[in-house]
C-alpha positions as CSV (number, residue, x, y, z in Angstrom):
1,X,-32.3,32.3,-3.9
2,X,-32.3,29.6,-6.7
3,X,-28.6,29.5,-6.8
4,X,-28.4,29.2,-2.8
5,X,-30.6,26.3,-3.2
6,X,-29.0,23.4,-5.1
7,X,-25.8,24.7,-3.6
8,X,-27.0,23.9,0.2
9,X,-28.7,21.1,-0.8
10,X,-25.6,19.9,-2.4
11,X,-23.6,20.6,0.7
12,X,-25.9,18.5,2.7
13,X,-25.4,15.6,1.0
14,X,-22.0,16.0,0.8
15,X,-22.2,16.9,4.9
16,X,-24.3,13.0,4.8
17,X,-22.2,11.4,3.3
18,X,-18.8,12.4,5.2
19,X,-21.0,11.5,8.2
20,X,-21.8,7.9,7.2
21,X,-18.4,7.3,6.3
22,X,-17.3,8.6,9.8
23,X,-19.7,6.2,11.2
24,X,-18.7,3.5,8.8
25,X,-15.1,3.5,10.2
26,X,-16.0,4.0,13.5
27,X,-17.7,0.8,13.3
28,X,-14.6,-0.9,12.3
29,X,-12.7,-2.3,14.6
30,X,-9.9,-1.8,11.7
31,X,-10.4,2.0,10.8
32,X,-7.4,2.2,13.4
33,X,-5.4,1.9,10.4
34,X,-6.4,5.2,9.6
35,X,-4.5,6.8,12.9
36,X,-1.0,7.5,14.0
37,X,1.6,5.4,12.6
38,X,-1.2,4.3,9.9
39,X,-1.0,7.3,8.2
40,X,2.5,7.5,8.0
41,X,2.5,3.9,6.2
42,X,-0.7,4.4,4.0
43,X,1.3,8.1,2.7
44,X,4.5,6.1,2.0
45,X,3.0,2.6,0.5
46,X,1.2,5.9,-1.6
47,X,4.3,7.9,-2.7
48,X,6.3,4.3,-3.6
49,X,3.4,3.9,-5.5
50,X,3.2,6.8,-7.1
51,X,7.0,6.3,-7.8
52,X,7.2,2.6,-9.0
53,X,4.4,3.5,-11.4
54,X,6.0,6.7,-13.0
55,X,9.3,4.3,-13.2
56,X,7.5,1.3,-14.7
57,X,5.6,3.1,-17.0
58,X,9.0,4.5,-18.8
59,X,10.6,1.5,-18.8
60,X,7.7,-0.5,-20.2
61,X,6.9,1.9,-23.1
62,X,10.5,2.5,-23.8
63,X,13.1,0.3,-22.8
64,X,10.8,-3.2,-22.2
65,X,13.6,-4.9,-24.7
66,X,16.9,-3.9,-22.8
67,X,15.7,-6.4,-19.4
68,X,12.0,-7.8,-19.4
69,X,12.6,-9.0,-16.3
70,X,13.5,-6.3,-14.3
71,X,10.8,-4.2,-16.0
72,X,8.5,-6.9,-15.2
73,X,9.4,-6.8,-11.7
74,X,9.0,-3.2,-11.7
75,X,5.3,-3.7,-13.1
76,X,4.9,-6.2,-10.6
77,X,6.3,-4.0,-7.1
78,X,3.9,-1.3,-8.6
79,X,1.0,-3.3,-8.6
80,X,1.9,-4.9,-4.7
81,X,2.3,-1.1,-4.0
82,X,-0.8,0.1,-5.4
83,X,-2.9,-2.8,-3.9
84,X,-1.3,-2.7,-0.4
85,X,-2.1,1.2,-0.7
86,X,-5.8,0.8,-1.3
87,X,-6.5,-1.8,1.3
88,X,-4.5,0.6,4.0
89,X,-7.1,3.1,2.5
90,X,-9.7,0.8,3.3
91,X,-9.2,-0.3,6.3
92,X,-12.1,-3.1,6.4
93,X,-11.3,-6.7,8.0
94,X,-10.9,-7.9,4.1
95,X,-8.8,-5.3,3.2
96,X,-6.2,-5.8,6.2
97,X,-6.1,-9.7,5.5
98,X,-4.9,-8.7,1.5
99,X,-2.7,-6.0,2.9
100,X,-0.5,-8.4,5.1
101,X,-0.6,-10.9,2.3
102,X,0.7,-8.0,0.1
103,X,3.1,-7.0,2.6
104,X,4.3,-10.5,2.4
105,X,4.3,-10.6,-0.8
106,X,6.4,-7.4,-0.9
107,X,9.2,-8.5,1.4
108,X,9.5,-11.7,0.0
109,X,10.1,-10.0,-3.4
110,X,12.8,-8.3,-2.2
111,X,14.4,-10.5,-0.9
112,X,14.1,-12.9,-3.3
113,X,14.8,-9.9,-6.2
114,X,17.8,-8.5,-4.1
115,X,19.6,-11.9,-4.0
116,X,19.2,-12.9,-7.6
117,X,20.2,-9.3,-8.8
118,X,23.5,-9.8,-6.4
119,X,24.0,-13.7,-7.9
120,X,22.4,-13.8,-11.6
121,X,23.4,-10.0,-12.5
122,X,22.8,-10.9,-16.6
123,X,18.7,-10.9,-15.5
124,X,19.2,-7.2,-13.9
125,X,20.6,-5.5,-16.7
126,X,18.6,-2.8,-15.8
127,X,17.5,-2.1,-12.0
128,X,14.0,-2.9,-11.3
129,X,12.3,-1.4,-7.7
130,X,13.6,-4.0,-5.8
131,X,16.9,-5.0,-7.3
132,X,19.8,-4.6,-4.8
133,X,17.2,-4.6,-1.9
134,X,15.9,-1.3,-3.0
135,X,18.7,0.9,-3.1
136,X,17.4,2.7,-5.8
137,X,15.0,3.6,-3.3
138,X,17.0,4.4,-0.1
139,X,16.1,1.0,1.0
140,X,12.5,1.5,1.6
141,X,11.6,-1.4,-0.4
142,X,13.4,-3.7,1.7
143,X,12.3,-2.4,5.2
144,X,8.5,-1.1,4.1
145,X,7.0,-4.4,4.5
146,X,8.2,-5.8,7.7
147,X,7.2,-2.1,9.2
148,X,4.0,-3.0,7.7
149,X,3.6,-6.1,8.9
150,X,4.3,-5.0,12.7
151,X,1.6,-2.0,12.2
152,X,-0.9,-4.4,10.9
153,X,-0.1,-7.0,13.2
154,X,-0.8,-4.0,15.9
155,X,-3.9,-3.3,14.6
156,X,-5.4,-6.9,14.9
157,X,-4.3,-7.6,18.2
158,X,-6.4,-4.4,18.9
159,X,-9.2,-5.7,17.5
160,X,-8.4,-9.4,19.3
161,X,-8.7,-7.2,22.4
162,X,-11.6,-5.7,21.5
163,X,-13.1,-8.8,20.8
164,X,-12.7,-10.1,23.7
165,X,-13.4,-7.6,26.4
166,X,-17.0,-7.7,24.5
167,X,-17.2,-11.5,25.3
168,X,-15.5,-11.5,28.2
């Protein structure tokens, strides 16, 4: 019966816990992130992650010396990644402002990254995640943050509307 015990009792506030988060987000006008198309873009901000950080990691420890800028710019799209992932994780009012400013961020990168690698080409000795536009990537790099931008621009003209059928 002792073993039963903590076991339930640990369930249970496990079971409370799940519930207040579910009633957390439901609060949230922006916990919409967390549906549909949000998903799909929270799982792939996650996996480029996941990616840029595996690449950066190698290329800090072992190859920083052969092009610090491009490994630089490899730390940095891992770290836009990683915070852009978090904040769709979030999905709090605060978090959705820093994820369009790190979409933002992110497509101006590569934009900005894919032109100089095309016209200064001695910088990009090595690729970094957004060199070329992200072709090392499939081009995901280059599209991921204006898909971004449009799914959290959807989510805050939800919560606009919600807004104001409450006032209205």
């Amino acid at each position: 019966m002792s073993d039963s015990t903590p076991q339930s009792a640990r369930e249970a506030r496990a079971a409370e816990r799940a519930r207040r988060s579910a009633a957390r987000a439901a609060r949230s006008p922006y916990s919409a992130i967390h549906t549909g198309p949000g998903r799909l873009l929270t799982a792939v901000y996650g996996m480029l992650a996941f990616a840029a950080i595996g690449r950066v990691t190698y290329q800090l420890l072992l190859k920083f010396d052969e092009a610090p800028v491009a490994y630089t710019l490899s730390a940095l799209s891992a770290a836009v990644y990683i915070l852009a992932t978090v904040c769709l994780v979030i999905g709090s009012r605060t978090s959705h402002h820093i994820a369009v400013a790190a979409c933002v961020f992110e497509g101006v990168g590569v934009l900005v990254v894919g032109t100089l690698s095309f016209t200064h080409p001695e910088y990009f000795a090595h690729d970094s995640v957004w060199s070329a536009f992200g072709v090392g990537y499939g081009f995901v790099p280059l599209v991921l943050p204006f898909i971004g931008l449009w799914w959290l621009r959807r989510v805050q003209r939800s919560v606009e509307s919600r807004v104001e059928a409450r006032r209205g």
